[in-house]
N, C-alpha and C positions, 0 to 999 in steps of 0.2 A: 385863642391862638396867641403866642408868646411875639412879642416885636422885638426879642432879645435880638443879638447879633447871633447867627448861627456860626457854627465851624466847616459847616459843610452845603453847599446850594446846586441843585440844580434847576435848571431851565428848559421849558420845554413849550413846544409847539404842535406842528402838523406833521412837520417833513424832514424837521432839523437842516433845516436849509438856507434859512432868512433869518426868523426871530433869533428863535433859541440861539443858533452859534451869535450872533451880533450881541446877545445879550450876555452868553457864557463871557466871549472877548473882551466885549466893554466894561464890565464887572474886573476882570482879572486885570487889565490894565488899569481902572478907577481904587482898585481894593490892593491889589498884589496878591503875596500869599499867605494874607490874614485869613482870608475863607478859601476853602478847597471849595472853586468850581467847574460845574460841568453841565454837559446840554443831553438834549435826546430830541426826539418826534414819534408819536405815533408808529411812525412809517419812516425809512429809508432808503427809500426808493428814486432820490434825485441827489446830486451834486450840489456843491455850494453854490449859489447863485451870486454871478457876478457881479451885477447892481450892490449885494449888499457887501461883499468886498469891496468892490468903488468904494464905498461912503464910509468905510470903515478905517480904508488907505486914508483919505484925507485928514483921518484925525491921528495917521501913523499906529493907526490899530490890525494886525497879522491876522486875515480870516482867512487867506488863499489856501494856506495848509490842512482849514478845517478837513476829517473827516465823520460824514455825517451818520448818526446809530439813531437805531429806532429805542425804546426802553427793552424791547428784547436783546440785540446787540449789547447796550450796557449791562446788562445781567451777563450774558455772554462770556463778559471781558473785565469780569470782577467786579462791579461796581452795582451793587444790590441798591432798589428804590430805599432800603431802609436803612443805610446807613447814611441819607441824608437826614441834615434836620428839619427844610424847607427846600419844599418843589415851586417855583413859579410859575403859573401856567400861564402861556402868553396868550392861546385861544382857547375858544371854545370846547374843541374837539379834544387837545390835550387836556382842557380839565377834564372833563367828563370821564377821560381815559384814566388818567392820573388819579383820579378819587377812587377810581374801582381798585386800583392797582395797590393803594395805600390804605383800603379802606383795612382796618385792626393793626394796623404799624402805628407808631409812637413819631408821626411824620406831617409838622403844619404845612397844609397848600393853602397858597395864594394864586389869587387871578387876577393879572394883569391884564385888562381890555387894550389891545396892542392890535393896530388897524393889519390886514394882509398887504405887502403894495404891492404884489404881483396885480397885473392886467390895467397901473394905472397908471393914465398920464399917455399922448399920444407919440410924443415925440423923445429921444434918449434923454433929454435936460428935462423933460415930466416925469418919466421914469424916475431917473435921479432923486428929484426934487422930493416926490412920495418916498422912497427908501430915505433920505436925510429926516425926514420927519419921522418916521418908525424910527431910527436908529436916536435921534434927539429925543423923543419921548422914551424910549429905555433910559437912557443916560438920565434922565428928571425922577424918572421910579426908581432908579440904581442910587442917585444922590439922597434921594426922600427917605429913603426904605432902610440903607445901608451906610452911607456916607456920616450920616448927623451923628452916628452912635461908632464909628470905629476911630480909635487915637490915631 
């Protein structure tokens, strides 16, 4: 698998609800539009989750608008798995899905071990505090991965 810079990323998750859009957002605010990217999940079956808007406002990063697509929806709506050049998978589920999906396309996936923060933390400031951590750990993989090697 090539560590080049790619021209084109997607990101992807469970739900495209949490990781992925926070990871598509934070990439396109961290990068601009040196790399065309874009997000999915498995499944599409929930809304953007507020928490990870919160944590995204605070670094003046737009998730509110996200709307979220399964890898079906992207195919849907133009956007073929293969005319990415790297898939990031942020769990488990989306890998697994994502290598089937990829498997005989010309398309490096990476897995990103990215915690869920859904169900953590008792109180809204634990809530928070777990999504700040998911969203700061994208941004260290975003910097590592992508940052060191764009002008």
């Amino acid at each position: 698998m090539t560590k080049d810079i790619p021209t084109a990323v997607l990101f992807c998750c469970d739900h495209n609800s949490i990781r992925s859009p926070m990871a598509e957002a934070l990439m396109k605010n961290l990068v601009g539009t040196q790399i065309f990217v874009q997000s999915a999940g498995v499944k599409s079956e929930y809304d953007i989750d507020g928490f990870a808007v919160t944590v995204c406002k605070e670094l003046d990063v737009e998730l509110s608008k996200h709307k979220v697509r399964s890898f079906e929806d992207l195919e849907d709506w133009g956007d073929r798995l293969d005319s990415f050049d790297l898939v990031v998978a942020l769990s488990p589920t989306s890998h697994n899905r994502i290598m089937e999906l990829t498997k005989g396309h010309a398309v490096d996936v990476e897995y990103w071990e990215t915690a869920d923060p859904t169900g953590k933390g008792e109180n809204r400031e634990d809530k928070l505090a777990s999504y700040r951590a998911v969203r700061d750990d994208i941004i260290a993989n975003i910097k590592r991965r992508f940052l060191e090697k764009v002008a």
